[in-house]
N, C-alpha and C positions, 0 to 999 in steps of 0.2 A: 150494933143493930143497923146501923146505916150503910152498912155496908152489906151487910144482908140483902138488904130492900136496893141497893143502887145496883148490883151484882146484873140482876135479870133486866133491869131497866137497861142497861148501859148494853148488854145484852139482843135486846130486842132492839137497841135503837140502832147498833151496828147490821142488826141482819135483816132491817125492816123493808129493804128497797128491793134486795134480794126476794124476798118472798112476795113481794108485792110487783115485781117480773115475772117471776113465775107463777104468780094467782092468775095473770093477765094471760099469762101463755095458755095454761089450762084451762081459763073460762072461756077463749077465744077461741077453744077445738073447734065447736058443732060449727063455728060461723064463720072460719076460714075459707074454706072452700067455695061458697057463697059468696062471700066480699069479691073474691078473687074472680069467679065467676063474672061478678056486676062488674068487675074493671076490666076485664075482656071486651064484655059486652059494650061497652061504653067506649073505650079506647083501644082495640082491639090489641095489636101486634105491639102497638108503641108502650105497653105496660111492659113487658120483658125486654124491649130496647133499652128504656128507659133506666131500670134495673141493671142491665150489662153498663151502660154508661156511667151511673154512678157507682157502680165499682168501679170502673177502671179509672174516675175522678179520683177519687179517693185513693187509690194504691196510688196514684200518680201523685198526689199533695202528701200523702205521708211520705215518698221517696223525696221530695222537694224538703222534707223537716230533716233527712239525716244527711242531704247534703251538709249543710250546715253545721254538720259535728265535723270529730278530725278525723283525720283521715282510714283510720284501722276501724272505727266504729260506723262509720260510712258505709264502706265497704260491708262492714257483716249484715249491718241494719236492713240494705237497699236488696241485697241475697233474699233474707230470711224472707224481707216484705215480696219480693220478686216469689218464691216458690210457696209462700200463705197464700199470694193474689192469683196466682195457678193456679194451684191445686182448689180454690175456691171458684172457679170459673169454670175448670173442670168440671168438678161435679154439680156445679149449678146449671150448667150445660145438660151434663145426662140426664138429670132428674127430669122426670114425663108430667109427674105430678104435680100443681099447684104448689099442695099444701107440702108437699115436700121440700117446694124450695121457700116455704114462708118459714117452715122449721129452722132449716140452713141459717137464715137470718138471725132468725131469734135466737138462737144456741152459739153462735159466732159472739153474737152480746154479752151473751150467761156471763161469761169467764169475769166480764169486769165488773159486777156485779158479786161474784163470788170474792175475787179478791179485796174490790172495796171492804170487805165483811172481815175478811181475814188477816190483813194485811197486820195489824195492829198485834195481834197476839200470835201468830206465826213466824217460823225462820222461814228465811229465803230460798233455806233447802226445799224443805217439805210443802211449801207453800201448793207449787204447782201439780204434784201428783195428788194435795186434797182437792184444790179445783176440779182439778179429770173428775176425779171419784163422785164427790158434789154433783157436777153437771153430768155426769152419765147415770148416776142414779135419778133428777130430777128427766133425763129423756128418757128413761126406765116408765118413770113413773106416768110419763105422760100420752107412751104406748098403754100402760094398762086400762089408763082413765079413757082411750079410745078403743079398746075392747069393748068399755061397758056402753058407748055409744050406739046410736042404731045407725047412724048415716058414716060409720067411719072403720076402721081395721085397725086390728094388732099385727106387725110384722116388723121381723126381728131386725131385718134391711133398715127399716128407721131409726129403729135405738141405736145401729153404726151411724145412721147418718148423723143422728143425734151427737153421737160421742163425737166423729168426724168435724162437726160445728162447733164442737167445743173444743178440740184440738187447734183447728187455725186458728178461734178465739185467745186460746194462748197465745200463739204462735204472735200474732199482734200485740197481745198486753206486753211480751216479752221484750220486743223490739221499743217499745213506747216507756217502759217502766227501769230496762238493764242497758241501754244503747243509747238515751237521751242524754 
């Protein structure tokens, strides 16, 4: 019997942090745009300076952690992170819309989150294409819930970007979790 009852507990308390990112991502639709909005207004240019900077902090302090392995793992770690912080710059460059690059962020995160969740009862095969699955169904879902919005759109471009932010999101857990 007790294990009956610890089954869904042990359960929910593995995927509580997950759902409780993505409640946050979802409640924060209508008022994304808005924030962002007020942080223009307020701080004009220097809010998306700001942003390219701390990216390119950040790719530059994780290539600083695989110095420090040996030498083949080095090498692969500093690539992978070199063409994740690309291709993440890239498209955070194209994107015209706010809230599409607040998406970008948010769904870059997903991945670690998902795998905290999974990690435990998963092989290290199948791990990574449940994550995709996971996070392109929860940007799935989060195009629909802005359908039913009045201040916002459904469009299909986002659920790629969606899935896109969940891609280099791996593409990071990988290098952090297989290369350390």
């Amino acid at each position: 019997m007790g294990l009956i009852i610890r089954e869904p507990y042990v359960l929910i308390r593995r995927w509580r942090l997950f759902f409780a990112y993505v409640a946050f991502i979802y409640i924060s639709l209508p008022f994304a745009p808005g924030i962002w909005e007020r942080l223009i207004a307020n701080f004009g240019n220097r809010v998306e300076s700001s942003l390219f900077v701390i990216v390119v902090l950040a790719g530059t302090l994780i290539i600083f952690k695989f110095l420090s392995l040996r030498r083949q793992q080095t090498l692969v770690g500093i690539l992978i992170i070199c063409v994740v912080f690309s291709l993440f710059l890239v498209i955070l460059r194209s994107l015209k819309l706010p809230a599409e690059r607040i998406h970008l962020f948010e769904y870059v995160i997903l991945p670690l989150f998902i795998y905290r969740s999974l990690k435990k009862e998963q092989k290290i095969s199948t791990i990574y294409v449940k994550i995709f699955v996971i996070g392109f169904i929860a940007g799935f879902i989060d195009e629909v819930i802005q359908y039913m919005l009045p201040n916002r759109v459904f469009d299909v471009k986002d659920i790629l970007l969606n899935g896109n932010g969940v891609l280099l999101g791996q593409g990071l857990l990988y290098c952090f979790k297989h290369l350390s």
